[in-house]
ZAMARGU-4260 file (C-alpha; in steps of 0.2 Angstrom, whole numbers, plus 5000, padded with zeros to 4 digits):
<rodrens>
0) 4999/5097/4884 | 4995/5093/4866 | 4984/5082/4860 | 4995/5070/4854 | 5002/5068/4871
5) 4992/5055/4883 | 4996/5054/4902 | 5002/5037/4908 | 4988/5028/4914 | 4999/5015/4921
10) 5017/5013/4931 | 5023/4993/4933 | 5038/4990/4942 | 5050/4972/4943 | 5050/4965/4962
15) 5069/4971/4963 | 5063/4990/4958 | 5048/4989/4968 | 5063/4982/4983 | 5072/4996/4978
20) 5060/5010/4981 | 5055/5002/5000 | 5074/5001/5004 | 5075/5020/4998 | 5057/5026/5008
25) 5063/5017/5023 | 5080/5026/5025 | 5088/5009/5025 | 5107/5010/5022 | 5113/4992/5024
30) 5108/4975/5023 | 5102/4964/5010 | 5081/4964/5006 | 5069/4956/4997 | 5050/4959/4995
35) 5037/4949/5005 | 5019/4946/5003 | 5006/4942/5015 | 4991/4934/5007 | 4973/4933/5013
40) 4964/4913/5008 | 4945/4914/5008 | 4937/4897/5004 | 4919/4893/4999 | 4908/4887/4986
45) 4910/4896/4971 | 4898/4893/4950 | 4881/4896/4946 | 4869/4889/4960 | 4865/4872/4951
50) 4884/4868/4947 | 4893/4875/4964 | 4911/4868/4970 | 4922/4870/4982 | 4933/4887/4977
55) 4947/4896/4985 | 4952/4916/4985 | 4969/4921/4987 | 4972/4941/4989 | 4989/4951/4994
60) 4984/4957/5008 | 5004/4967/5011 | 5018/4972/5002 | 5035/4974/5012 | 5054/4972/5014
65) 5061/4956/5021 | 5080/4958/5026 | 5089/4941/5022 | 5105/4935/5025 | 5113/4936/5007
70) 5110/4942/4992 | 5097/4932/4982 | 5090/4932/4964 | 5077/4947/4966 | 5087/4954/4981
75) 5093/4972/4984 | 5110/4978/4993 | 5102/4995/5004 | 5121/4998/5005 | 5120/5000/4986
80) 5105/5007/4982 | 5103/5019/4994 | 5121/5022/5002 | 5123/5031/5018 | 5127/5050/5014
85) 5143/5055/5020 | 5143/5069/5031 | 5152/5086/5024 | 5166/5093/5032 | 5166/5110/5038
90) 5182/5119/5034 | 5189/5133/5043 | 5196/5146/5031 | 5209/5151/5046 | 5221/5138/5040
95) 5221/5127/5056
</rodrens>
């Protein structure tokens, strides 16, 4: 590696390839999917000590697929991002 060359220190990905990728790790062949988050809420006081207020955390707790019943906006089609394989036909060289 040359100098001039860094490593990527950082990979981002759109909802709909980050859909993409689940649907292709998962094996999944039809349907249409979107991703889901479950969040985490924590509530408490939050500031210095003589100016606290109320506050509130949100963290992602998951990332996952959803299937839905139609395409939507950031939606993926598992039957076109990851087609089935179709399996290969064994032929005979006896002429049959």
């Amino acid at each position: 590696m040359s100098s001039s060359t860094k490593p990527v220190e950082r990979y981002t990905h759109s909802l709909t390839e980050l859909a993409e990728i689940l649907v292709k790790h998962h094996d999944l062949h039809e349907g249409f999917y979107e991703i889901a988050f479950e969040l985490q809420v924590g509530i408490g006081s939050v500031g210095q000590d003589d100016q606290r207020l109320p506050g509130a955390a949100i963290g992602v707790k998951t990332i996952g697929l959803t299937r839905i019943d139609r395409l939507a906006p950031m939606s993926v089609d598992a039957s076109k991002v990851n087609p089935a394989k179709k399996p290969k036909r064994i032929v005979s060289g006896r002429g049959d």
